[in-house]
Jmol script that loads the backbone (N, CA, C; Angstrom):
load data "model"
ATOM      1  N   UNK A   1      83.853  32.670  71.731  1.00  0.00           N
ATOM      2  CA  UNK A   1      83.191  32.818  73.006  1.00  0.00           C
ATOM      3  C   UNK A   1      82.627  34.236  73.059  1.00  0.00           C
ATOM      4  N   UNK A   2      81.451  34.222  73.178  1.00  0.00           N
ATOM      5  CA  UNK A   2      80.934  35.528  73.188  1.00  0.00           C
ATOM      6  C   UNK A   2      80.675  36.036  74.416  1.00  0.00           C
ATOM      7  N   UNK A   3      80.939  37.386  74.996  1.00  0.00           N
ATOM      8  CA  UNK A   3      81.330  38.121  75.826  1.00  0.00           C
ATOM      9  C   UNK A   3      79.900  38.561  77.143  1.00  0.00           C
ATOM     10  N   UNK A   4      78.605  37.723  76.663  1.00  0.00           N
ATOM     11  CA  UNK A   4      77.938  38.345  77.219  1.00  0.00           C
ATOM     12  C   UNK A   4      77.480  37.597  78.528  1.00  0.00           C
ATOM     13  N   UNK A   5      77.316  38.256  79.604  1.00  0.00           N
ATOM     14  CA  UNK A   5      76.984  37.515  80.916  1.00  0.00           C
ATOM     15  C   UNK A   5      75.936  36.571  80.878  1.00  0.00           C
ATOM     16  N   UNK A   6      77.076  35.329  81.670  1.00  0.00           N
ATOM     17  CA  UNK A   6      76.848  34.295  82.336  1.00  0.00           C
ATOM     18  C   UNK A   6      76.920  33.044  80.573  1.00  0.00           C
ATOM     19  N   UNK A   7      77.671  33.797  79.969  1.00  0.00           N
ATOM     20  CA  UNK A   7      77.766  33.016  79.057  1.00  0.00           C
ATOM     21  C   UNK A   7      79.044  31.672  79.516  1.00  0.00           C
ATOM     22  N   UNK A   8      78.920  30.674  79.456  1.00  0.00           N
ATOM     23  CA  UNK A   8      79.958  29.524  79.939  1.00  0.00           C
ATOM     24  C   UNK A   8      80.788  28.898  78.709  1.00  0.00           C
ATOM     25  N   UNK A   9      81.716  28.039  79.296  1.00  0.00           N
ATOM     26  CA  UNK A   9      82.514  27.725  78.057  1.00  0.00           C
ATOM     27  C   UNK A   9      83.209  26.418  79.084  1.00  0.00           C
ATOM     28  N   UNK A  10      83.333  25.428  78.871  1.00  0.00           N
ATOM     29  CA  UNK A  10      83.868  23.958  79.160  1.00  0.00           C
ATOM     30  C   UNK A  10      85.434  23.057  78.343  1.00  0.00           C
ATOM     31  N   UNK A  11      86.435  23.938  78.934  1.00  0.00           N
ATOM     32  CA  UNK A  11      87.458  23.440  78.059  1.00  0.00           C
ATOM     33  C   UNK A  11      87.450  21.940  78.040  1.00  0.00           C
ATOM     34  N   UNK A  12      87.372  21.247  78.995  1.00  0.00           N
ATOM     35  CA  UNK A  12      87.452  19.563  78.995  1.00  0.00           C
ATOM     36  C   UNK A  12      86.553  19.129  77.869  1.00  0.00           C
ATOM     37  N   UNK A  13      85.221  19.454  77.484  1.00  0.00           N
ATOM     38  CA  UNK A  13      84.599  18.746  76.819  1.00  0.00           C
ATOM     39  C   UNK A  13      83.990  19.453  75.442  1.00  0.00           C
ATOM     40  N   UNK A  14      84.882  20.934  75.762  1.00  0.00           N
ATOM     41  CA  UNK A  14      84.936  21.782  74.995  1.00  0.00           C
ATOM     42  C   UNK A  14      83.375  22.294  74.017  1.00  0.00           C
ATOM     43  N   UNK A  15      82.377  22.740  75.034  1.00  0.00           N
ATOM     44  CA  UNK A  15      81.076  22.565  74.900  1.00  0.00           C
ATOM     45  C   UNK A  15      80.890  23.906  75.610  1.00  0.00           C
ATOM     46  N   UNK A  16      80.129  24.617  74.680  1.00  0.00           N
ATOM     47  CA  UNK A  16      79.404  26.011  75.681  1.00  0.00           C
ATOM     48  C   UNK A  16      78.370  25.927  76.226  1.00  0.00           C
ATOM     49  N   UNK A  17      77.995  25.943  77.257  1.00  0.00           N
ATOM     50  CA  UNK A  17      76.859  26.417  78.056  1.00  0.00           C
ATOM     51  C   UNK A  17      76.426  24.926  78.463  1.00  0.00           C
ATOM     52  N   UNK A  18      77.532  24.431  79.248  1.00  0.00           N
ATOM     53  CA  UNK A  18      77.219  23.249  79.679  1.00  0.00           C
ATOM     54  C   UNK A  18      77.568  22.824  81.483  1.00  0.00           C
ATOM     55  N   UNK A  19      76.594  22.471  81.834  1.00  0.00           N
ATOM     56  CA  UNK A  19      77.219  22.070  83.701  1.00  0.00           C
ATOM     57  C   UNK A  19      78.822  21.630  83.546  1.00  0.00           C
ATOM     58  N   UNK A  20      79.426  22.353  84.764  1.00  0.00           N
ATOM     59  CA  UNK A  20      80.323  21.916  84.607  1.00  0.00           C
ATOM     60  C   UNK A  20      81.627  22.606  84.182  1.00  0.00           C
ATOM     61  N   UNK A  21      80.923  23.621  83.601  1.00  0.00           N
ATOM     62  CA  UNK A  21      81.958  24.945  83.322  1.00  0.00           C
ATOM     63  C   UNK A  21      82.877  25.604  83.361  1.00  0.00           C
ATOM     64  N   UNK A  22      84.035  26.006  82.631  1.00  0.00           N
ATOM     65  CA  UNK A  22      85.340  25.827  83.641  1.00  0.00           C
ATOM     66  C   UNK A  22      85.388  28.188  83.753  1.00  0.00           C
ATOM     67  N   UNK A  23      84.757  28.275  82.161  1.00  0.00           N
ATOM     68  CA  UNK A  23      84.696  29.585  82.523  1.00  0.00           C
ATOM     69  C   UNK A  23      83.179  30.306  82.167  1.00  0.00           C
ATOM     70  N   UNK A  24      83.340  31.189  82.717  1.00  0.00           N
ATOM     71  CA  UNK A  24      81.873  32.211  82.325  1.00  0.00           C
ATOM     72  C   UNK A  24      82.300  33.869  82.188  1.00  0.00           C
ATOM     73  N   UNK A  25      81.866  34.199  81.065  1.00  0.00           N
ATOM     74  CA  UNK A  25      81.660  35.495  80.549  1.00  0.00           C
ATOM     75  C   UNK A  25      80.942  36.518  81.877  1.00  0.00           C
ATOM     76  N   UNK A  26      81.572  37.605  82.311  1.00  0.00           N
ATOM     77  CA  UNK A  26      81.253  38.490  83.010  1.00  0.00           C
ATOM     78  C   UNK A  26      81.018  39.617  82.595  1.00  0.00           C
ATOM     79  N   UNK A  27      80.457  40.515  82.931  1.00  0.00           N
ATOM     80  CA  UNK A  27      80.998  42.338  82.923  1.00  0.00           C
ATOM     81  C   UNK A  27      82.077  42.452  83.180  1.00  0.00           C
ATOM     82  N   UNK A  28      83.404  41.895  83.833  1.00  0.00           N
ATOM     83  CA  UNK A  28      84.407  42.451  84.210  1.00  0.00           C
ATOM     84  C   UNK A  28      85.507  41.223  83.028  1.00  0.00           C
ATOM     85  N   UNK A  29      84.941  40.198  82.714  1.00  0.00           N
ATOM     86  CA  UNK A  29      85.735  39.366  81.311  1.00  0.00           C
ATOM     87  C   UNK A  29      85.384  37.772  82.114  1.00  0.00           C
ATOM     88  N   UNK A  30      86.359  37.101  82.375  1.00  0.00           N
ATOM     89  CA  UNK A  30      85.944  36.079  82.033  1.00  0.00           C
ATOM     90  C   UNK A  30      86.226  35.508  83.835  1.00  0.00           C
ATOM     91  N   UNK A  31      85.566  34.496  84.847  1.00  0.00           N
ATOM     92  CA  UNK A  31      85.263  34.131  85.866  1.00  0.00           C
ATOM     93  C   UNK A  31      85.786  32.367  85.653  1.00  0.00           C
ATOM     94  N   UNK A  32      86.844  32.062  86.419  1.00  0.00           N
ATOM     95  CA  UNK A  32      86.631  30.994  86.531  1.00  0.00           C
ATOM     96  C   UNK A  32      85.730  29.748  87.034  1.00  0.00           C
ATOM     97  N   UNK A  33      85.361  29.101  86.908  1.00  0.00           N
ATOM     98  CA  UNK A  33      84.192  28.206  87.732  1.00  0.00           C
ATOM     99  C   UNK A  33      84.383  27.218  88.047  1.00  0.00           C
ATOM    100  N   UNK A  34      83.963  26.490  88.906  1.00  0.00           N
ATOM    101  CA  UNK A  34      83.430  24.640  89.214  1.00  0.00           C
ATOM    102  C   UNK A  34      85.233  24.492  89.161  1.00  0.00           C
ATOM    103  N   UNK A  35      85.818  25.424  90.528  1.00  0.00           N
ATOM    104  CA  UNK A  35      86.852  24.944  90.436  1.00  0.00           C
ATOM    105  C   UNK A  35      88.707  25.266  89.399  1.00  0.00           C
ATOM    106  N   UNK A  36      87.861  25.960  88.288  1.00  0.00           N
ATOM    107  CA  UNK A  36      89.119  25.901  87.051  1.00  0.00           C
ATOM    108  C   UNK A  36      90.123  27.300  87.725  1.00  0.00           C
ATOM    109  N   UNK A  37      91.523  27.476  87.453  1.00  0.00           N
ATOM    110  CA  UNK A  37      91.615  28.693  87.348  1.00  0.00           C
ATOM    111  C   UNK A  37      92.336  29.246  86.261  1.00  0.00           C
ATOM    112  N   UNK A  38      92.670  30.230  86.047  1.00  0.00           N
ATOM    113  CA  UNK A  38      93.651  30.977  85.137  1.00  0.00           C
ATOM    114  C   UNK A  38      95.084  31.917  85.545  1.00  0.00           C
ATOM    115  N   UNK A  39      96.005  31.528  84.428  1.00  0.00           N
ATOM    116  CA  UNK A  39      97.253  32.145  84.799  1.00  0.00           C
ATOM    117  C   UNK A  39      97.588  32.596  83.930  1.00  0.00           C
ATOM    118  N   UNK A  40      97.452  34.312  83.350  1.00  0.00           N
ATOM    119  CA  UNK A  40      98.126  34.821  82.543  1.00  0.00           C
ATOM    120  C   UNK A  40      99.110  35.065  82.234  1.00  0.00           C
ATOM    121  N   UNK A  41      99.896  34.321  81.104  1.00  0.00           N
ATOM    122  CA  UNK A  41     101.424  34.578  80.790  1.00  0.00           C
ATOM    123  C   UNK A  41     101.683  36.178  80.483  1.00  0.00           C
ATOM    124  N   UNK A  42     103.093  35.959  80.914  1.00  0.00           N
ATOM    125  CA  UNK A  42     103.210  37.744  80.529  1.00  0.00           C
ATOM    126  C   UNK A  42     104.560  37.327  79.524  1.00  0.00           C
ATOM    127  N   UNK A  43     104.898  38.263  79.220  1.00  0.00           N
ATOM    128  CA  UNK A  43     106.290  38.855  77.971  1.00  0.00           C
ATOM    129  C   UNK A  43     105.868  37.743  76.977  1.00  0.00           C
ATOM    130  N   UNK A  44     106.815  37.089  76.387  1.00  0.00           N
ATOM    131  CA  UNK A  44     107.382  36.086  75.622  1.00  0.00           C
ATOM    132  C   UNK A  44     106.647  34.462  75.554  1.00  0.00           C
ATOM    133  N   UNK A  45     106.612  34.379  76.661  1.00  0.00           N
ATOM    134  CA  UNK A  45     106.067  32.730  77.279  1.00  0.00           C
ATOM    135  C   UNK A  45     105.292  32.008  75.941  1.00  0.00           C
ATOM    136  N   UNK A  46     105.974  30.669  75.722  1.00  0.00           N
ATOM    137  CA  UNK A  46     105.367  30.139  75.317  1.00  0.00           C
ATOM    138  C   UNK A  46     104.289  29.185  75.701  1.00  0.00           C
ATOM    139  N   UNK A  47     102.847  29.420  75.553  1.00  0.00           N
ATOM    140  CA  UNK A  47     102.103  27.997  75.915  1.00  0.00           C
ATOM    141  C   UNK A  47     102.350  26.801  75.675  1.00  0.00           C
ATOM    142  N   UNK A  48     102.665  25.990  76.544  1.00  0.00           N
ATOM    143  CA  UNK A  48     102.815  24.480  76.576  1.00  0.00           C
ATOM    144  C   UNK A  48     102.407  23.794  77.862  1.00  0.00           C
ATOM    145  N   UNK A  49     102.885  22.491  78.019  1.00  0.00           N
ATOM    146  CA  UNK A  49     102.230  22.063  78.976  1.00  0.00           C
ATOM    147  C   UNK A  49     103.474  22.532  80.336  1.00  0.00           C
ATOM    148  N   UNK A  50     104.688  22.300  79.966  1.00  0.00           N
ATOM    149  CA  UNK A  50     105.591  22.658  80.765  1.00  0.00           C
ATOM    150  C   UNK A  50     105.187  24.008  81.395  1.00  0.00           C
ATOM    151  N   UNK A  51     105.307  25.101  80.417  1.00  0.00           N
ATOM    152  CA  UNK A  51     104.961  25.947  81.138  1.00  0.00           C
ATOM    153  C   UNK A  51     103.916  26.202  82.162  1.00  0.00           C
ATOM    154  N   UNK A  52     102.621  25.796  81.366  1.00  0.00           N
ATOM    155  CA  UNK A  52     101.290  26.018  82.673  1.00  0.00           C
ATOM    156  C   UNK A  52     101.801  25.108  83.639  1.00  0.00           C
ATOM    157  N   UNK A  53     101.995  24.110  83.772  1.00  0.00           N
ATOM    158  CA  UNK A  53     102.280  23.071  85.153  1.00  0.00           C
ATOM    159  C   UNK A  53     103.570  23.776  86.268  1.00  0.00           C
ATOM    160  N   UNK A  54     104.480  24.349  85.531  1.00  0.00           N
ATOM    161  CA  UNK A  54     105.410  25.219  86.221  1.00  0.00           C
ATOM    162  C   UNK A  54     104.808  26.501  86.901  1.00  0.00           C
ATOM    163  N   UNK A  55     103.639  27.130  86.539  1.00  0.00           N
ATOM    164  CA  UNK A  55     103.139  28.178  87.342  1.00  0.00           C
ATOM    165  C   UNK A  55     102.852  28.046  89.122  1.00  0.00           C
ATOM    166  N   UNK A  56     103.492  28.731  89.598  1.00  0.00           N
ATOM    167  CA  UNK A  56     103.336  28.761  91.006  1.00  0.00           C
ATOM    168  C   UNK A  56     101.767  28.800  91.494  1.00  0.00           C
ATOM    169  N   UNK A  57     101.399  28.084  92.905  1.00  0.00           N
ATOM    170  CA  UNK A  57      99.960  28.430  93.108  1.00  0.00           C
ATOM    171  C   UNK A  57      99.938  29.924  93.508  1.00  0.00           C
ATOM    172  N   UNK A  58     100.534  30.494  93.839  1.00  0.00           N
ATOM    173  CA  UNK A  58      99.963  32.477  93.620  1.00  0.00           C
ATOM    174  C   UNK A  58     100.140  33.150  92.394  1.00  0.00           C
ATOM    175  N   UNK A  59     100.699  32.302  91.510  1.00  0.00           N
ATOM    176  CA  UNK A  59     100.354  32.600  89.823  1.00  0.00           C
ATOM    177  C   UNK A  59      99.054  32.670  89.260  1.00  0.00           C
ATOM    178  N   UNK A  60      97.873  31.624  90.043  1.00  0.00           N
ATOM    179  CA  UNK A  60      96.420  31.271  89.490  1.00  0.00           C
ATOM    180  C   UNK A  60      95.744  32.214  90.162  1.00  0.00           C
ATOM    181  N   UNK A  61      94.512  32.424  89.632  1.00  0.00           N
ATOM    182  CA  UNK A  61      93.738  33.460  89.343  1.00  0.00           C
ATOM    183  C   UNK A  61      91.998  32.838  89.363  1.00  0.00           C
ATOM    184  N   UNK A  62      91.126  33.226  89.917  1.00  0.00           N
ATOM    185  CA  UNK A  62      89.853  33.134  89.540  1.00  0.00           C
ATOM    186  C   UNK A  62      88.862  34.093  88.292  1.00  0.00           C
ATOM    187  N   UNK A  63      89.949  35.546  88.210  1.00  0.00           N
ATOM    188  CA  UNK A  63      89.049  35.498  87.058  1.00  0.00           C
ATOM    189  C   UNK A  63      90.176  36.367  86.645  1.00  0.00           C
ATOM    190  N   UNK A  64      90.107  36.890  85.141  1.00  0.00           N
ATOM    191  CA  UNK A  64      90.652  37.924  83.666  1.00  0.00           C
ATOM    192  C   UNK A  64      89.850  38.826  83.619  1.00  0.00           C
ATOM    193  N   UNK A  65      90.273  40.397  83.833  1.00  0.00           N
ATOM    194  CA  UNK A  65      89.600  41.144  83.518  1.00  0.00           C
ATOM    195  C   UNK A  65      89.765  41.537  82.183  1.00  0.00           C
ATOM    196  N   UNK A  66      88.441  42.151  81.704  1.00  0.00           N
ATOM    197  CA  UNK A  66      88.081  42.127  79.901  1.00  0.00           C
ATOM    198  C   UNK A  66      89.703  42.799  79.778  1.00  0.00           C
ATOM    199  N   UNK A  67      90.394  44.123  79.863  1.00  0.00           N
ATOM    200  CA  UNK A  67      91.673  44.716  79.528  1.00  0.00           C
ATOM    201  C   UNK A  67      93.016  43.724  79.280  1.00  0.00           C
ATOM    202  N   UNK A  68      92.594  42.684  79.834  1.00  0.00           N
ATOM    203  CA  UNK A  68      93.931  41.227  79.797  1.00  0.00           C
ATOM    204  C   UNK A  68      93.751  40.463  78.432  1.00  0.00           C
ATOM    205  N   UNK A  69      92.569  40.826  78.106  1.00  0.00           N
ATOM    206  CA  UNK A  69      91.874  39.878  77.009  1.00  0.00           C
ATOM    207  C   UNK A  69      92.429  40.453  75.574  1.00  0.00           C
ATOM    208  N   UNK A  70      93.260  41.024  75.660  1.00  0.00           N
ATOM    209  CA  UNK A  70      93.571  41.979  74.446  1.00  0.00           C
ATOM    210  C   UNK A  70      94.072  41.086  73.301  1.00  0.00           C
ATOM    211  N   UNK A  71      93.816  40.992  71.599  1.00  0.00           N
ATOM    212  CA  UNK A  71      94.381  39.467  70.712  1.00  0.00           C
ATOM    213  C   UNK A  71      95.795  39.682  71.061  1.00  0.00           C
ATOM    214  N   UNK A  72      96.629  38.226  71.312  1.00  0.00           N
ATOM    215  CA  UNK A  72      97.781  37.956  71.824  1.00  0.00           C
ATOM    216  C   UNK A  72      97.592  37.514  73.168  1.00  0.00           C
ATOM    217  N   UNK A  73      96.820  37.740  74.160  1.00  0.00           N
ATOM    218  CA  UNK A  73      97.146  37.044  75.378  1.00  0.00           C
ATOM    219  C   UNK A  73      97.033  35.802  75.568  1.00  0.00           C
ATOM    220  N   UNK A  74      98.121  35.255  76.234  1.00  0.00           N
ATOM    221  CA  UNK A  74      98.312  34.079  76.356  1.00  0.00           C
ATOM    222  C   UNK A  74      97.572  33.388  77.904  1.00  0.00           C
ATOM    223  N   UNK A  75      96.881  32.456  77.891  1.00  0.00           N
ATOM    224  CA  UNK A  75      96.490  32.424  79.838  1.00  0.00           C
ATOM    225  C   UNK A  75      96.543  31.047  79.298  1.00  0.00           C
ATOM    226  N   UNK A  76      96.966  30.221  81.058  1.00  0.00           N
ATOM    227  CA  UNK A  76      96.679  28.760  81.050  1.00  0.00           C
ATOM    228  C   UNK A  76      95.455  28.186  81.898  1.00  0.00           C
ATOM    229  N   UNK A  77      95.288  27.525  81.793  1.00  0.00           N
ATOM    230  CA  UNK A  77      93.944  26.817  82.012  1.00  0.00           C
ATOM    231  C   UNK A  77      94.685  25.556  83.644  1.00  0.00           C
ATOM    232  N   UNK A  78      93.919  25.799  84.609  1.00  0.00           N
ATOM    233  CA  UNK A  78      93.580  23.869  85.336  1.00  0.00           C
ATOM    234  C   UNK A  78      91.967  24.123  85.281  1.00  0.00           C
ATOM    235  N   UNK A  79      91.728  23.067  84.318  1.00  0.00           N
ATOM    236  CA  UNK A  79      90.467  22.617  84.142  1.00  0.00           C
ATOM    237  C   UNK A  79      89.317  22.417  85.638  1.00  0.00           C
ATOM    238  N   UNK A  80      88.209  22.529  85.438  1.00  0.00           N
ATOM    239  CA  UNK A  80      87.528  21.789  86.530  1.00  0.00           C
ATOM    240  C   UNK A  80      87.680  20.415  87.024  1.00  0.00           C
ATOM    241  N   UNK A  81      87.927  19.498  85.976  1.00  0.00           N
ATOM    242  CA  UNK A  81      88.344  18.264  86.024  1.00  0.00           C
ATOM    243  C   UNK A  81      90.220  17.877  86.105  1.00  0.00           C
ATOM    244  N   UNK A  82      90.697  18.947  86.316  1.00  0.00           N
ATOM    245  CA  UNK A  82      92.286  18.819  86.770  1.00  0.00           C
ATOM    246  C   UNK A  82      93.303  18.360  85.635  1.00  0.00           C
ATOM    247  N   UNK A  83      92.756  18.901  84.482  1.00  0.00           N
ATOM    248  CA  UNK A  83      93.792  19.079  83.202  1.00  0.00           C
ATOM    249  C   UNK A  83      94.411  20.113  83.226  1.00  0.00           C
ATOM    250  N   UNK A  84      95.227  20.493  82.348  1.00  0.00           N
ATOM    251  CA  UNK A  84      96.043  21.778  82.274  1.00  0.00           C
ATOM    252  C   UNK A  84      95.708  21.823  81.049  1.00  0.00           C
ATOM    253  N   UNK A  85      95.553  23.309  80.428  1.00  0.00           N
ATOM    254  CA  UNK A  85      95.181  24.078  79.086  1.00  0.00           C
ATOM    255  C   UNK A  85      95.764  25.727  78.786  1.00  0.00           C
ATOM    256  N   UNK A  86      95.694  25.643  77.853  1.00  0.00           N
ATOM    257  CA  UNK A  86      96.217  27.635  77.511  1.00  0.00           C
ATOM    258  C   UNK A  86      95.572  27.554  76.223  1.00  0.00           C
ATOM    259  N   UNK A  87      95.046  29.177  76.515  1.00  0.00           N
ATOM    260  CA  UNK A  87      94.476  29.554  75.134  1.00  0.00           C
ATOM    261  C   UNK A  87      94.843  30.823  74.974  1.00  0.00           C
ATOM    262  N   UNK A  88      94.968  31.278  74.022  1.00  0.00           N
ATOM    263  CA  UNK A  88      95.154  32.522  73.164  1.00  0.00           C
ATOM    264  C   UNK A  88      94.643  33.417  72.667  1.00  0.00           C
ATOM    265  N   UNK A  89      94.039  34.372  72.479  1.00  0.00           N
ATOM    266  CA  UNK A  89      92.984  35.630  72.080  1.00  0.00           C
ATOM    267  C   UNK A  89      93.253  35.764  70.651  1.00  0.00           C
ATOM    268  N   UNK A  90      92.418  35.975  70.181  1.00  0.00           N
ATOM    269  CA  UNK A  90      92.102  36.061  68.783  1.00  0.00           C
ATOM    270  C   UNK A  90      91.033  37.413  68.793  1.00  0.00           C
ATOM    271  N   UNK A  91      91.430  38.457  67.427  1.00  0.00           N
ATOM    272  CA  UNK A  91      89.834  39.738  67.720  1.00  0.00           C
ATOM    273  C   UNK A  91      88.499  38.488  67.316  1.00  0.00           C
ATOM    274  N   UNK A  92      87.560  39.162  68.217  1.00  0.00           N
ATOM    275  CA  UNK A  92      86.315  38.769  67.592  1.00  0.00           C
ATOM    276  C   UNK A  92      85.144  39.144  67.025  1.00  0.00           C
ATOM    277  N   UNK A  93      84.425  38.726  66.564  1.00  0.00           N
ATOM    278  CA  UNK A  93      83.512  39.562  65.557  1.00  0.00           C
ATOM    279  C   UNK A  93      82.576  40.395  66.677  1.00  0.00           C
ATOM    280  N   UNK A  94      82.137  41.672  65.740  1.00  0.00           N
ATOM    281  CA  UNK A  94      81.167  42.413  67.000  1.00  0.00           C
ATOM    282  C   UNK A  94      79.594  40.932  66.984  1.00  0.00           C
ATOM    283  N   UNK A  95      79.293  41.172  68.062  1.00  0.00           N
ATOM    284  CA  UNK A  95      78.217  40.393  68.544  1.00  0.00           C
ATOM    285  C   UNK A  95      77.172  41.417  69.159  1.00  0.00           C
ATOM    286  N   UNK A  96      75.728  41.250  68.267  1.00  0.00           N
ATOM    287  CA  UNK A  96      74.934  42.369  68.539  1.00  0.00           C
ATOM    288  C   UNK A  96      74.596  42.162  70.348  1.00  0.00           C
ATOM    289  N   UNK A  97      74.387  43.266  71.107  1.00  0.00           N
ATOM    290  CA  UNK A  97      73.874  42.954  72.597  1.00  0.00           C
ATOM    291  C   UNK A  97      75.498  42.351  73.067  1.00  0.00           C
ATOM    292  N   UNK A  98      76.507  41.911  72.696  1.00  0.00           N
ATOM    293  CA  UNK A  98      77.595  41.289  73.500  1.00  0.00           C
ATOM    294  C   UNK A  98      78.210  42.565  74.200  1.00  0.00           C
ATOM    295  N   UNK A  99      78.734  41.804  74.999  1.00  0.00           N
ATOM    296  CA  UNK A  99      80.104  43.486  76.130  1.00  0.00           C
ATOM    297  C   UNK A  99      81.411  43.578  75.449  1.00  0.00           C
ATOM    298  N   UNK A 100      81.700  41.971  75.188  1.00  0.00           N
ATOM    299  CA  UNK A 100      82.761  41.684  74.137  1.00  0.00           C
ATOM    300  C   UNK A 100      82.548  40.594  73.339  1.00  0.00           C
ATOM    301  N   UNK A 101      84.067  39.965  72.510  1.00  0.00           N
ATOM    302  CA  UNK A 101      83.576  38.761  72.104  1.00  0.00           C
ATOM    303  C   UNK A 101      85.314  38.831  72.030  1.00  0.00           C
ATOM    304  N   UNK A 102      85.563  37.150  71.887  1.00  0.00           N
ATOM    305  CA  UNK A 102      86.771  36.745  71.794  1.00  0.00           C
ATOM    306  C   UNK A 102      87.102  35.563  70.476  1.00  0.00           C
ATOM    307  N   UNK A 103      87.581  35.713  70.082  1.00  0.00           N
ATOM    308  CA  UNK A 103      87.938  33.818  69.643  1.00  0.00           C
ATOM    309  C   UNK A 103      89.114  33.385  70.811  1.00  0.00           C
ATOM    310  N   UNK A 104      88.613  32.241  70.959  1.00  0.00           N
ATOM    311  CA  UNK A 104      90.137  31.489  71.743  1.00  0.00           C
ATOM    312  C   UNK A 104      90.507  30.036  70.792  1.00  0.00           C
ATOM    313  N   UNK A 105      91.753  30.406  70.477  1.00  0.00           N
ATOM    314  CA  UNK A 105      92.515  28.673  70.568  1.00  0.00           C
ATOM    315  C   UNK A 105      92.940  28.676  71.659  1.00  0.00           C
ATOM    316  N   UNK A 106      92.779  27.477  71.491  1.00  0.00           N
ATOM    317  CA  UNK A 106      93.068  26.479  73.033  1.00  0.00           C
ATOM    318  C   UNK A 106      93.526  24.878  72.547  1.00  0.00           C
ATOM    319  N   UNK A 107      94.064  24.067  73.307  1.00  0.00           N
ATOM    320  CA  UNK A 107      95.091  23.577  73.535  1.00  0.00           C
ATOM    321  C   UNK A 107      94.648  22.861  75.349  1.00  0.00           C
ATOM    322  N   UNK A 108      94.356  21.778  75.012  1.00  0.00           N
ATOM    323  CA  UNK A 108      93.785  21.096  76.442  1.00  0.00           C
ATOM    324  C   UNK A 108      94.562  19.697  76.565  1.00  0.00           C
ATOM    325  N   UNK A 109      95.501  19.370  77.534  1.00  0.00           N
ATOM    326  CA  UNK A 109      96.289  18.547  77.517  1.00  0.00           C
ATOM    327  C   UNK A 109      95.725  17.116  78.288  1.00  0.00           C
ATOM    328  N   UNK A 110      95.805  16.111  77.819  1.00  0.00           N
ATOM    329  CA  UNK A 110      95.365  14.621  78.345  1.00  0.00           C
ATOM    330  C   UNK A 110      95.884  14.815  80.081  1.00  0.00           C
ATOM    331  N   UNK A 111      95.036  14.031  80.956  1.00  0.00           N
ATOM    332  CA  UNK A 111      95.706  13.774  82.522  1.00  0.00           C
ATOM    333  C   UNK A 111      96.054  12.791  82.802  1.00  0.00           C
ATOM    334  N   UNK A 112      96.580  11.798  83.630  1.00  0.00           N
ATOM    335  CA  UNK A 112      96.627  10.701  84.238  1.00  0.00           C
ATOM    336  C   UNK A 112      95.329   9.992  83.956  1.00  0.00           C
ATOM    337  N   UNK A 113      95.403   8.780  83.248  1.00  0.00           N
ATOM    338  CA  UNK A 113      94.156   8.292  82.960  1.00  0.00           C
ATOM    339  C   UNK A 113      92.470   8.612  81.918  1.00  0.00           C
ATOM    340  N   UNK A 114      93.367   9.434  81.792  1.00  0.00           N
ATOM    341  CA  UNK A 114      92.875   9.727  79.474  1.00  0.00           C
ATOM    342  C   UNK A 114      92.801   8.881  78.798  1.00  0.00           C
TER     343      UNK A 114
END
end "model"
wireframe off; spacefill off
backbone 0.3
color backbone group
């Protein structure tokens, strides 16, 4: 995912720059959208589904600032479409003109009626 504004990213259908968007690349890191939010794990936490579904609603977040994004962070995903997901930071390659760049694995879990 490359770092540069208004760049989007669609965990459900896992497609960049598509309506529907769950995140978008900012100046300040990454904006949730169309609904999605984010919950950054802290210490130890392992991503799973248990865990993201256990996050309290004042755990979620509308957006990650770029400093959270550091390789190792762990954040979970509720999709725009009401899945649960976590992805992971990876360094990413410099990207000419980008603010940043990331790799993410990710990990997007089936809902009720998948």
């Amino acid at each position: 995912m490359a770092g540069q504004p208004d760049d989007a990213y669609d965990f459900d259908s896992g497609l960049k720059q598509v309506a529907g968007a769950d995140a978008t690349a900012s100046v300040l890191g990454l904006s949730a959208a169309n609904g999605a939010k984010f919950a950054v794990l802290l210490g130890g936490d392992t991503p799973s589904l248990a865990t993201c579904t256990a996050v309290p609603e004042t755990g979620w977040t509308r957006q990650i600032v770029l400093a959270t994004l550091v390789p190792g962070s762990k954040v979970c995903v509720r999709t725009s479409e009401g899945r649960y997901a976590w992805f992971m930071t990876r360094p990413g390659e410099a990207v000419p003109g980008a603010l940043f760049s990331a790799n993410l694995d990710y990990i997007v879990y089936k809902k009720t009626g998948d």
